[in-house]
One Martini backbone bead per residue (centre of mass of N, CA, C, O) as a GRO file, in nm:
protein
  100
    1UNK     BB    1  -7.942  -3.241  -1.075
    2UNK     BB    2  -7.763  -3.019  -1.260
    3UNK     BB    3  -7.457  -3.032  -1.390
    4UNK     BB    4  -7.184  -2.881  -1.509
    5UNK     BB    5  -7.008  -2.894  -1.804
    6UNK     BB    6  -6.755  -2.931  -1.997
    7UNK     BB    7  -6.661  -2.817  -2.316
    8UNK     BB    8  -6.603  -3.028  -2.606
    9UNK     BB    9  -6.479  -2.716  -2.698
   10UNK     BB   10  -6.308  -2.462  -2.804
   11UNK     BB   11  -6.288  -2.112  -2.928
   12UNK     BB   12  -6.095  -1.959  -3.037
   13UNK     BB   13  -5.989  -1.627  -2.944
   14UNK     BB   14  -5.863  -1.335  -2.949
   15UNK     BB   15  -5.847  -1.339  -2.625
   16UNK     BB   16  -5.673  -1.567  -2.613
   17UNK     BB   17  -5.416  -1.452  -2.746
   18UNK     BB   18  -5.369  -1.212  -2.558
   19UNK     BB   19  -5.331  -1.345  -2.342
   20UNK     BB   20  -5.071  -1.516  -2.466
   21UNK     BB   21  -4.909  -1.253  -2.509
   22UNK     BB   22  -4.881  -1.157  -2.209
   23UNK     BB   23  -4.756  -1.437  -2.090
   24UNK     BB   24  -4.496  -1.360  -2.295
   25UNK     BB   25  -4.398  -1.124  -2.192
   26UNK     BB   26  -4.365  -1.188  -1.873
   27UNK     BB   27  -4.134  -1.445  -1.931
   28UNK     BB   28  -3.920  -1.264  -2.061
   29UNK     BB   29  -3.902  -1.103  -1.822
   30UNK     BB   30  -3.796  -1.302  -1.605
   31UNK     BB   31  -3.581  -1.458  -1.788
   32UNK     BB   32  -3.421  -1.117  -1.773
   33UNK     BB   33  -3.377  -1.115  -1.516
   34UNK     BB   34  -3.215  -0.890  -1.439
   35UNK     BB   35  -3.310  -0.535  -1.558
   36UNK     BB   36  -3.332  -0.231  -1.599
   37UNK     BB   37  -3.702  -0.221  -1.496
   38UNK     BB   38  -3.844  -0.499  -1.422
   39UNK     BB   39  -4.025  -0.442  -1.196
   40UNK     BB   40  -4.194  -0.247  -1.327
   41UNK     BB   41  -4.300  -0.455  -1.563
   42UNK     BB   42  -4.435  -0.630  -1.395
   43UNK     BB   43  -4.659  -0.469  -1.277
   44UNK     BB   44  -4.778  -0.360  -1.540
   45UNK     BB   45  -4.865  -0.620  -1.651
   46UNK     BB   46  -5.037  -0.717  -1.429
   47UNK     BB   47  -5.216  -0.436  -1.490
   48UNK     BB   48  -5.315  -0.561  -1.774
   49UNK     BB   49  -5.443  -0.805  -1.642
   50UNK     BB   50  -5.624  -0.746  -1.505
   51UNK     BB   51  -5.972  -0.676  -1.473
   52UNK     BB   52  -5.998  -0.420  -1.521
   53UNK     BB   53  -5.836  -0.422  -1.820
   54UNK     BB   54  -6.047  -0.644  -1.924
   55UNK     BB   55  -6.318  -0.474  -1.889
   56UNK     BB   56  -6.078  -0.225  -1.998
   57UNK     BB   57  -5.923  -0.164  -2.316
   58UNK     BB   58  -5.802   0.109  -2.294
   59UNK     BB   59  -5.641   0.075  -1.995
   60UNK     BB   60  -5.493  -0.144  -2.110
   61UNK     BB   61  -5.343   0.040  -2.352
   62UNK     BB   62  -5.231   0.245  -2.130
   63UNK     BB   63  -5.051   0.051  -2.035
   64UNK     BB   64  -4.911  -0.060  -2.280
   65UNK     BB   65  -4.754   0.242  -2.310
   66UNK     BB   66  -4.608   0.252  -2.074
   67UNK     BB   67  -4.420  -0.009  -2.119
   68UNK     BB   68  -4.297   0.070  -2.377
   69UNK     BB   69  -4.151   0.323  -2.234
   70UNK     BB   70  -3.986   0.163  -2.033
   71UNK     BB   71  -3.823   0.002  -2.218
   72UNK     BB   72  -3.719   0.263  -2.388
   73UNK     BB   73  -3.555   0.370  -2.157
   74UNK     BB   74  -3.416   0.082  -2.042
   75UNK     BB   75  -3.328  -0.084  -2.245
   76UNK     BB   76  -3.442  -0.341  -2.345
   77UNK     BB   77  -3.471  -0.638  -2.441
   78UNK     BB   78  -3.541  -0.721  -2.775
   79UNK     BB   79  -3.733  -0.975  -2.676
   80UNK     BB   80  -3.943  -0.776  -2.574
   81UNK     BB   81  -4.025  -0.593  -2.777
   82UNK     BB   82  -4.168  -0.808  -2.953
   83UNK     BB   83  -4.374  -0.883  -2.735
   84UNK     BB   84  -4.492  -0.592  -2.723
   85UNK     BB   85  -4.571  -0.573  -3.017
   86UNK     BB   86  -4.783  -0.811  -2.985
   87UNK     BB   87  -4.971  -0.673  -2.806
   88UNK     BB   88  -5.008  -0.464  -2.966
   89UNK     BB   89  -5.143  -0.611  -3.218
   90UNK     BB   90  -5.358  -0.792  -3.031
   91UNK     BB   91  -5.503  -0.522  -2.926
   92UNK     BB   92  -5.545  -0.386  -3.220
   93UNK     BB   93  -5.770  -0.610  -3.324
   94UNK     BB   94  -5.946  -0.620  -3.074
   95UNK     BB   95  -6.022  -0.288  -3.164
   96UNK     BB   96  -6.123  -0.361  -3.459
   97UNK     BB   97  -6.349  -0.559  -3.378
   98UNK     BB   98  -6.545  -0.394  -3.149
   99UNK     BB   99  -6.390  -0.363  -2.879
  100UNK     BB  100  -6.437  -0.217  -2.555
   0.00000   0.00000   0.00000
């Protein structure tokens, strides 16, 4: 019996920088809590991470301008502002390499 093998190397992908996009947006959320609507942006961020958003990245997309509205509606701190640019850029990004 064959068993899977962890690969001697991964390949960086959009998808990973994604990730990592997402998950600096989130800590940024944390480490900035409590602060008017941070509870909403941590749910939806959630939801932008969920399995469903990462299946239909228009979805994730659309979650996406929720949070940017409830930021810009909150005045988030601009440190947050900075982060969900970059998932705006690396979402955008991954939707111009031809990514459904």
């Amino acid at each position: 019996m064959k068993f899977y093998e962890e690969p001697p190397l991964y390949q960086k992908t959009i998808l990973s920088d994604l990730q990592g996009a997402w998950g600096n947006l989130r800590q940024a959320v944390v480490e900035n809590h409590p602060f008017p609507g941070s509870d909403k942006l941590l749910f939806h961020i959630d939801e932008g991470t969920s399995w469903e958003s990462v299946r239909n990245l228009r979805q994730m997309r659309n979650t996406l301008l929720l949070i940017q509205n409830l930021a810009n509606t909150n005045k988030a701190p601009e440190e947050l502002v900075e982060w969900i640019e970059d998932v705006v850029e690396t979402l955008k990004e991954l939707l111009e390499s031809g990514a459904k």
